[in-house]
C-alpha positions as CSV (number, residue, x, y, z in Angstrom):
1,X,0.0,0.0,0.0
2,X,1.1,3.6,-1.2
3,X,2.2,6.6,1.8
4,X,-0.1,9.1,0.5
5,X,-2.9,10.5,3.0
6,X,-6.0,8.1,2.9
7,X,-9.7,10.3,4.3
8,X,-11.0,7.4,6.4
9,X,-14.6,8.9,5.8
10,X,-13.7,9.1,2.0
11,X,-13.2,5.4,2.4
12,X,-16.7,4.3,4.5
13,X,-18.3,6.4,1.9
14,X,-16.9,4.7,-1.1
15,X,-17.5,1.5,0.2
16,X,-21.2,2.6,0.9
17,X,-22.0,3.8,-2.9
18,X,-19.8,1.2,-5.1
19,X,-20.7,-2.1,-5.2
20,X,-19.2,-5.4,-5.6
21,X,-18.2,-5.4,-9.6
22,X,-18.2,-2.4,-10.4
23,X,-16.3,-0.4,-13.1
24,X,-15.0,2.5,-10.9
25,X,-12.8,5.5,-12.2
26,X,-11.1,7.6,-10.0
27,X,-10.0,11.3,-11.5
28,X,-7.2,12.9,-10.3
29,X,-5.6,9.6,-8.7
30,X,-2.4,10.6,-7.9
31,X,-0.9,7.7,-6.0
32,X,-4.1,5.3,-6.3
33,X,-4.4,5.4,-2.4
34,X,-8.4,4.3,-2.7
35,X,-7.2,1.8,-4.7
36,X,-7.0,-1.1,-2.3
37,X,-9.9,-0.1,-0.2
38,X,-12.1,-1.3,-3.3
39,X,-10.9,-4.3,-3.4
40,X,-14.2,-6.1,-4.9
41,X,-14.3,-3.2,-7.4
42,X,-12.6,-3.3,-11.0
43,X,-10.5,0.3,-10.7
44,X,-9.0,2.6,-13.3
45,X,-7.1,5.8,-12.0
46,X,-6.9,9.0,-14.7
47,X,-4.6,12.1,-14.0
48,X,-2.7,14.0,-15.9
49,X,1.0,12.8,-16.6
50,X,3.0,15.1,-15.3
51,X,1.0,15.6,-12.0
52,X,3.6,15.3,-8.7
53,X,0.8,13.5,-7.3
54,X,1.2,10.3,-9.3
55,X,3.8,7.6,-8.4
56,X,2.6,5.0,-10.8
57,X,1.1,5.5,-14.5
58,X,-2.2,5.6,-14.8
59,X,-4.7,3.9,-16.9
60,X,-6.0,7.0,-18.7
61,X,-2.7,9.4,-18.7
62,X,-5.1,12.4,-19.3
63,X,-7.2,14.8,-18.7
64,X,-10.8,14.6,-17.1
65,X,-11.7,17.3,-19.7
66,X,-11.0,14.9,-22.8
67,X,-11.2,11.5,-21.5
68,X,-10.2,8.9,-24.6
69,X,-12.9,6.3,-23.1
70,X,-16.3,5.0,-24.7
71,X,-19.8,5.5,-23.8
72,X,-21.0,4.1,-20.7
73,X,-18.7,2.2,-19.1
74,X,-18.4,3.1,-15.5
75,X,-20.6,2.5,-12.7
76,X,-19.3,4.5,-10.4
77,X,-16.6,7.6,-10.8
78,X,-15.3,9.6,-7.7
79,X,-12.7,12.4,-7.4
80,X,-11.0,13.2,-4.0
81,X,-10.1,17.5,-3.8
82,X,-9.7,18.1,-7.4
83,X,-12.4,19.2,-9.7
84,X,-11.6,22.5,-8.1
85,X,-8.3,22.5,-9.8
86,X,-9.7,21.7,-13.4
87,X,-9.3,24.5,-16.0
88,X,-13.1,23.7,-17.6
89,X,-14.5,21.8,-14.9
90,X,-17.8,22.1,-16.7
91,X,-16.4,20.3,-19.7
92,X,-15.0,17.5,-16.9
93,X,-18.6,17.2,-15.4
94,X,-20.0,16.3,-19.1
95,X,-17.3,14.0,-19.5
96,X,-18.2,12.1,-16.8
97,X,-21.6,12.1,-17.7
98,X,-20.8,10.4,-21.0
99,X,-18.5,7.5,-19.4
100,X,-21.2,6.7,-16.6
101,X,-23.2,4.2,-17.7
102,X,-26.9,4.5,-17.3
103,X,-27.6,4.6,-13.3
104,X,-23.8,5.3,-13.1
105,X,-22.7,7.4,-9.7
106,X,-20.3,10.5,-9.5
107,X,-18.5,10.6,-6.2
108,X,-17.4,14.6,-6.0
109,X,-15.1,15.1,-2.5
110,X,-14.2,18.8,-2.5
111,X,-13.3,21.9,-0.2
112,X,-15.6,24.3,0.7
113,X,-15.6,28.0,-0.5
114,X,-13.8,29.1,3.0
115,X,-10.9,26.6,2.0
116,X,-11.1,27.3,-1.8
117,X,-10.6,31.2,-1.2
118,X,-7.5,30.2,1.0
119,X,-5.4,28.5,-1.5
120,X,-6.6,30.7,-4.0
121,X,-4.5,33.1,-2.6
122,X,-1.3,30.5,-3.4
123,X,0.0,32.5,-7.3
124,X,0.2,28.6,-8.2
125,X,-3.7,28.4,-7.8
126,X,-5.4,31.4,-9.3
127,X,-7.4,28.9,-11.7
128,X,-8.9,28.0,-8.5
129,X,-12.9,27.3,-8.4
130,X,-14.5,28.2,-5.4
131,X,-18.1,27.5,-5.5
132,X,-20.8,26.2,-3.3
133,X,-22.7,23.0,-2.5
134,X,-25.8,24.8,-4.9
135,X,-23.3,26.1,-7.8
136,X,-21.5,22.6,-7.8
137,X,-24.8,20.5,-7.9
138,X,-26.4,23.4,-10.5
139,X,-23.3,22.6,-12.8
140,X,-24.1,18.9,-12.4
141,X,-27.1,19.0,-13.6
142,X,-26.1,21.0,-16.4
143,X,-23.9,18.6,-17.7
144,X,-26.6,16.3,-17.7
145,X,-26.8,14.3,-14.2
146,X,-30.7,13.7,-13.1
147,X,-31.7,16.5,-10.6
148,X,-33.3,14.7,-8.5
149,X,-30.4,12.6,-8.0
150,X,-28.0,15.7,-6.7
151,X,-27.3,15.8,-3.4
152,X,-24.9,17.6,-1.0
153,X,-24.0,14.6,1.3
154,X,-21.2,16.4,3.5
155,X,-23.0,15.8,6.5
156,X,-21.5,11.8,5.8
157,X,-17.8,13.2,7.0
158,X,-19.3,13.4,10.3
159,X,-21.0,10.5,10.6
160,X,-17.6,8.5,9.9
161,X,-15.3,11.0,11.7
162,X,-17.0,10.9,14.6
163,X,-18.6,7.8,15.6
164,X,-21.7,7.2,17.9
165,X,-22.3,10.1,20.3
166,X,-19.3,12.1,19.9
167,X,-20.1,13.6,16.6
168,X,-23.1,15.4,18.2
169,X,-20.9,16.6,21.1
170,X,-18.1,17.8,18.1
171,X,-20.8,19.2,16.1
172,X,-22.8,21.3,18.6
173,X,-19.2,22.4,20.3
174,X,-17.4,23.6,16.8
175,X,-20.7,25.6,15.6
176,X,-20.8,27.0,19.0
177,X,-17.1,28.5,18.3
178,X,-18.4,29.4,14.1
179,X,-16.3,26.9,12.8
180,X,-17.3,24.9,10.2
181,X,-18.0,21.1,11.2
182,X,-15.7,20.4,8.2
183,X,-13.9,21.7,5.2
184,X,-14.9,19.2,2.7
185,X,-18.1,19.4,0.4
186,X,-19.4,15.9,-1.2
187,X,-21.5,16.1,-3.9
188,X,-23.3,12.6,-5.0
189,X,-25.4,12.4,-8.2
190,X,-26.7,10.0,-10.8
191,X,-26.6,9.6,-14.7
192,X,-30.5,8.8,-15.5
């Protein structure tokens, strides 16, 4: 297994949404770390080739804005903190679309706008897309993913952070300072 930083709750809630057999792509897949956690799964990782993340080639060397894959093929695609890095993540979203077989599941983990407008100040990230839980679902369902299927399911990162009782306690106490309960956004929708 590979060094690079694993999101335990990314991993209960990939195991909760892909299913034994799937097809599963993973965009932006760096070092493949969710690889192994799907063990039942068939997996294919697609980044670009010259990303610092990756430490083994991927199946599609590419990017998510021109993927050189058929029709309906996966059942299930998921990207961990990077659609906000894409230059037309619009174009990515329709590409996605297209691969997902009928039924098919996006998977998008990314940071919220507070995070977003942080490393937007980095000169290396001025691309950067900051957007909300409703801008990122409204862009989904412009590139074609069933509206009725979009839904923000952040609130999961809780539920497998904190365990039983203690992610009230967490929850209550961090809003009671402002903070948010988390920096991540997950955005879960379905190809009709």
């Amino acid at each position: 297994m590979n060094k690079q930083i694993t999101y335990p709750y990314v991993i209960k809630i990939l195991q909760h949404y892909i299913e034994q057999d799937d097809k599963v792509l993973e965009i932006g897949c760096g070092a493949k770390q969710y690889r192994d956690f799907l063990p039942k799964s068939e997996y294919f990782g697609l980044d670009l080739p010259q990303s610092s993340y990756v430490s083994e080639e991927p199946e599609y060397p590419c990017s998510a804005e021109n993927m050189p894959i058929d029709d309906n093929v996966f059942n299930c695609i998921f990207g961990v903190a990077t659609f906000y890095l894409h230059m037309d993540p619009d174009k990515t979203f329709r590409e996605c679309h297209r691969v997902l077989k009928p039924g098919g599941r996006l998977i998008a983990f990314d940071y919220k706008p507070n995070l977003l407008r942080r490393i937007k100040t980095d000169e290396r990230y001025g691309h950067v897309q900051t957007w909300t839980p409703t801008e990122f679902s409204q862009r989904l369902i412009s590139a074609g993913f069933k509206a009725a299927s979009v839904e923000n399911i952040s609130r999961m990162v809780d539920f497998y952070d904190y365990p039983g009782w203690g992610r009230f306690t967490v929850r209550a106490l961090k809003r009671a300072l402002g903070q948010e309960t988390s920096n991540w956004m997950i955005i879960y929708a379905e190809k009709e």
